[in-house]
Backbone as ProteinMPNN parsed JSONL, in Angstrom:
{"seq_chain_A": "XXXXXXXXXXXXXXXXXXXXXXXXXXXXXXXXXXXXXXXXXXXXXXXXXXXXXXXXXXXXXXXXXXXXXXXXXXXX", "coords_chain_A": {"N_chain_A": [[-18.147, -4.342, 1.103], [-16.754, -1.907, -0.992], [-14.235, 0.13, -0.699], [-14.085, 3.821, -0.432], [-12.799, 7.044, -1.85], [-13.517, 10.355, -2.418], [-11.851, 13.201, -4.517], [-11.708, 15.74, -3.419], [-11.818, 14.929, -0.952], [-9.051, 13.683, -0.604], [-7.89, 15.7, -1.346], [-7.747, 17.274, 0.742], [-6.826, 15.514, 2.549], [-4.312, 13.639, 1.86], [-2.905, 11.674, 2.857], [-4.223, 9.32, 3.548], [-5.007, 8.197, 0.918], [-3.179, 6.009, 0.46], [-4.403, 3.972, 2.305], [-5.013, 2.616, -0.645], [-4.03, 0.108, -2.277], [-4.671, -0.975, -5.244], [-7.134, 0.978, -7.527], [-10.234, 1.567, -8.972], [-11.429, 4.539, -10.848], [-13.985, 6.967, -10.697], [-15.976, 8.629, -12.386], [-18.234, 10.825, -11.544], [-19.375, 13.196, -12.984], [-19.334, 12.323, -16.036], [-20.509, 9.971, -14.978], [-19.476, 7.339, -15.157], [-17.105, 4.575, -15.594], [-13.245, 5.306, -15.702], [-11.437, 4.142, -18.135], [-8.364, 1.804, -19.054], [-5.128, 3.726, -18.198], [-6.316, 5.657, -19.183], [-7.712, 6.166, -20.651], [-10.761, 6.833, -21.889], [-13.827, 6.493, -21.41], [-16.109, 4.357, -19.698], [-19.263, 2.616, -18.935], [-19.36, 0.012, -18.044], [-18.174, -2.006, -15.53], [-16.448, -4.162, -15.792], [-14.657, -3.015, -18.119], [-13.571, -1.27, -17.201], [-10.41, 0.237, -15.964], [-8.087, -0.638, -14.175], [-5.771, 0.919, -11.898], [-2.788, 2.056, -9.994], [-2.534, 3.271, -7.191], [-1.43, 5.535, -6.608], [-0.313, 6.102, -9.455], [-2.994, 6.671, -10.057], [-3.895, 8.996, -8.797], [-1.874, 10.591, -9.707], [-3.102, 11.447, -11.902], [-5.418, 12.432, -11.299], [-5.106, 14.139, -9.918], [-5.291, 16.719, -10.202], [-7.998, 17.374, -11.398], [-11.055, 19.546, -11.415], [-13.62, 20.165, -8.83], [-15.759, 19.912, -10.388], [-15.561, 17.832, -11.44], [-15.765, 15.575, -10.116], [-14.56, 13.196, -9.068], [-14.0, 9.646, -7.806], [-11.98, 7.499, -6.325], [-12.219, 4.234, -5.946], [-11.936, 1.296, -4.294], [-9.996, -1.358, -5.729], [-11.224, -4.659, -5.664], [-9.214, -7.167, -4.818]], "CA_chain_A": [[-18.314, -3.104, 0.374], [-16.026, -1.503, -1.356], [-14.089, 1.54, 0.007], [-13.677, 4.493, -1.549], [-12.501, 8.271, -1.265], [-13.718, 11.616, -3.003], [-10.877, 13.322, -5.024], [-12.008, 16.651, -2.818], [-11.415, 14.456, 0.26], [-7.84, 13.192, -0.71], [-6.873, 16.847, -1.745], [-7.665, 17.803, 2.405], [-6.383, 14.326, 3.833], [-3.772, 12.864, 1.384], [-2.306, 10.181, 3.485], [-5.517, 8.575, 3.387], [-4.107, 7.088, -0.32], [-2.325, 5.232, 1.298], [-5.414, 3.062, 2.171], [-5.839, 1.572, -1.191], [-3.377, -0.353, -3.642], [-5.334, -0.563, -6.186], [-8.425, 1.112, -7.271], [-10.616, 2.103, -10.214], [-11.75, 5.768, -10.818], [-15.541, 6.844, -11.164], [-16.291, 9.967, -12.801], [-19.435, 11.591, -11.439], [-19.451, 14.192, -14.142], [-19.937, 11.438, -16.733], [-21.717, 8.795, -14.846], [-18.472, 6.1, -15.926], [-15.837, 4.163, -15.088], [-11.996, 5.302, -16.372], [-10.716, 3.04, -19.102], [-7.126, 1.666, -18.599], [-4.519, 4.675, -18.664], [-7.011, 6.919, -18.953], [-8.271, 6.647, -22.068], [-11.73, 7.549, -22.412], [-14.817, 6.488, -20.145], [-16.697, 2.869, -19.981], [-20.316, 2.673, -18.167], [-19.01, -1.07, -17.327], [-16.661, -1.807, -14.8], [-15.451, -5.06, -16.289], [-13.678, -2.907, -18.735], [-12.95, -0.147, -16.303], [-9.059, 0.301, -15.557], [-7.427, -0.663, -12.5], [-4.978, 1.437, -11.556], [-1.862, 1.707, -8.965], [-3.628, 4.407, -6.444], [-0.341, 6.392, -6.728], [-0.694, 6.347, -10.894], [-4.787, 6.894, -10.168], [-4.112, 10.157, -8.236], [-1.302, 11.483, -10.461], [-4.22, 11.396, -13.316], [-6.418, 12.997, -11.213], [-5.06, 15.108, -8.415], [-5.376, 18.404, -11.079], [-9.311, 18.249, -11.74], [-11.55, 20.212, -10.609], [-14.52, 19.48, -8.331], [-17.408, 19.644, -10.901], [-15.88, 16.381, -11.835], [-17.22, 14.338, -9.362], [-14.122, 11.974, -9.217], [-13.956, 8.729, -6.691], [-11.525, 7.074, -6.196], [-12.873, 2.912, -5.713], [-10.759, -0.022, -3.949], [-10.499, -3.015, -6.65], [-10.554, -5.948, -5.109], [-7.927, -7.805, -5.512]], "C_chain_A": [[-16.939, -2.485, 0.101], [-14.973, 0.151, -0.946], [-13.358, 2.526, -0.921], [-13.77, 6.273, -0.79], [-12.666, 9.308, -2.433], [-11.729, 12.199, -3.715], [-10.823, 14.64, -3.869], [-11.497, 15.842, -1.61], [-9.79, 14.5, 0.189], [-7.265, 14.645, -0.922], [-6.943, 17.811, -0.452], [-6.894, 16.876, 3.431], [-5.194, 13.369, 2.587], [-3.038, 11.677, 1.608], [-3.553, 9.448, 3.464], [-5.423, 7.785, 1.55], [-3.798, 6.155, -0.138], [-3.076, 3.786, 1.691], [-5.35, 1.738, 0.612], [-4.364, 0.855, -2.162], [-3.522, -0.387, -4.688], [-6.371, -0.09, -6.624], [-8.9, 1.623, -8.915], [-11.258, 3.78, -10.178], [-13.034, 5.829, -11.533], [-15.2, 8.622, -11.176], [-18.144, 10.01, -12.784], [-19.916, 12.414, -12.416], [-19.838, 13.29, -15.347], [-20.911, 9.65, -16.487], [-20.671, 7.549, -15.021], [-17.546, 6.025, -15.662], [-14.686, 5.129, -16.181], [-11.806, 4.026, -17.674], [-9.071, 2.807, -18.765], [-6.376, 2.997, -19.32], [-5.118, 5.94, -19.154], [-7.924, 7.452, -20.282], [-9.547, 6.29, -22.431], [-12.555, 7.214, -21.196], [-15.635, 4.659, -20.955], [-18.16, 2.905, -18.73], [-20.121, 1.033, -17.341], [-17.832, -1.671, -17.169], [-16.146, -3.169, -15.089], [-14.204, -4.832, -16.962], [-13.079, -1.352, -18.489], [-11.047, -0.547, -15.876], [-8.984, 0.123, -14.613], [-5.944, -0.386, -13.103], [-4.296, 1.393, -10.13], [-2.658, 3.068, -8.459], [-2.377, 5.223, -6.578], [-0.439, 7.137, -7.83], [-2.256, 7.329, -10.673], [-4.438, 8.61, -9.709], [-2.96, 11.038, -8.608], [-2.329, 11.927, -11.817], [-5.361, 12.484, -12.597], [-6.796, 14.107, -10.259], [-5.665, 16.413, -9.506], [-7.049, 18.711, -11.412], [-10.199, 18.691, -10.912], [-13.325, 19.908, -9.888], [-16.066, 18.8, -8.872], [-17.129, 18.453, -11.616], [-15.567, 15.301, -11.5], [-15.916, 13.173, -9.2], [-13.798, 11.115, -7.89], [-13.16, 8.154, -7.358], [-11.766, 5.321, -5.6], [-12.065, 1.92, -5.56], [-11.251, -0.407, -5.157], [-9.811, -3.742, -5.852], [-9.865, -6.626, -5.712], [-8.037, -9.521, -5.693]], "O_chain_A": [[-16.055, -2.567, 0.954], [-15.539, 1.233, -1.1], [-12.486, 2.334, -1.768], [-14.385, 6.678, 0.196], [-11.956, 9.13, -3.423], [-10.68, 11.644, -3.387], [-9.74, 14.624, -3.284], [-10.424, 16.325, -1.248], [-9.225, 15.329, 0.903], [-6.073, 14.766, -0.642], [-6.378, 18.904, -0.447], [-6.477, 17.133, 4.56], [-5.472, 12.17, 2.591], [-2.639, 10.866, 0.773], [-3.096, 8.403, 3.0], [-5.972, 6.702, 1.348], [-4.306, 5.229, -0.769], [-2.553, 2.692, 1.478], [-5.538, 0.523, 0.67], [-3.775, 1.755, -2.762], [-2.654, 0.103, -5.41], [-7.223, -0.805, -6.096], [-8.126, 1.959, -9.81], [-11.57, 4.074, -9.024], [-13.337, 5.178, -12.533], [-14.591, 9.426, -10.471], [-18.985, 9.527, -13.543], [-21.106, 12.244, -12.682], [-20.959, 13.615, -15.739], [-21.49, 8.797, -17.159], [-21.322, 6.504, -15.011], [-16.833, 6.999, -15.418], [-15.092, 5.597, -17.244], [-12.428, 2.968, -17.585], [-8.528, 3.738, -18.17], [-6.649, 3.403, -20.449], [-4.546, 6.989, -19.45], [-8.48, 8.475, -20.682], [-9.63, 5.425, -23.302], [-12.161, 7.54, -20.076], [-15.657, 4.132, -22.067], [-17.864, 3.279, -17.595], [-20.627, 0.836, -16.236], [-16.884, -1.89, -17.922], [-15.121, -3.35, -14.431], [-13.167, -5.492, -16.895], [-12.439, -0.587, -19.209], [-10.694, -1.675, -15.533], [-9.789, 0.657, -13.85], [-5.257, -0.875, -14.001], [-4.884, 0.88, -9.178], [-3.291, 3.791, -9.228], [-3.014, 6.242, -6.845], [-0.594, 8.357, -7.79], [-2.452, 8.464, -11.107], [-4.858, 9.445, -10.511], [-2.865, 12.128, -8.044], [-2.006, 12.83, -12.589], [-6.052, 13.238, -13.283], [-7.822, 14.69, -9.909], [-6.747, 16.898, -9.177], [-7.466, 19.847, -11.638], [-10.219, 18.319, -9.739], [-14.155, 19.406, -10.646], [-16.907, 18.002, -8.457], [-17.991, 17.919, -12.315], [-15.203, 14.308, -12.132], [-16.382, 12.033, -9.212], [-13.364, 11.73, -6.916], [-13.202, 8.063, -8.585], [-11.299, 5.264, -4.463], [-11.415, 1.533, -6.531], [-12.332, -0.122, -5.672], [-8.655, -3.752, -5.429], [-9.805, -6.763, -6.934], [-7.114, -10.148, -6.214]]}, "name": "protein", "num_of_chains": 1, "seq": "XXXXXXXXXXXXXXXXXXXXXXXXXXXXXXXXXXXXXXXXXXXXXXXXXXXXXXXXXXXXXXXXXXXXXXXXXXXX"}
């Protein structure tokens, strides 16, 4: 299983990042993966972005809780 961390979590425990190398981002608020670089939303994670978890959580440290974002290892 895949491990994965709330954006709300990471903005109380931020060394906990640190965990993943790479990961993809799920938006609760729309139900859908990220697209690479951030550009737009994809319901399938084949053509979901993987991102550097460093990159992932400069994109996403700033929003705000009603949108729902996880943070999702990709396996490597």
């Amino acid at each position: 299983m895949q491990e994965q961390l709330t954006q709300q979590h990471l903005l109380r425990h931020p060394e906990k990042l640190s965990r993943f190398d790479k990961v993809r981002i799920w938006s609760s608020e729309w139900e859908m993966w990220w697209r690479a670089g951030g550009y737009g939303y994809t319901p399938n994670l084949a053509e979901a972005g993987v991102f550097e978890a460093k990159e992932a959580w400069r994109h996403v440290a700033h929003c705000g809780p009603e949108k729902g974002i996880v943070l999702v290892e990709a396996e490597q």
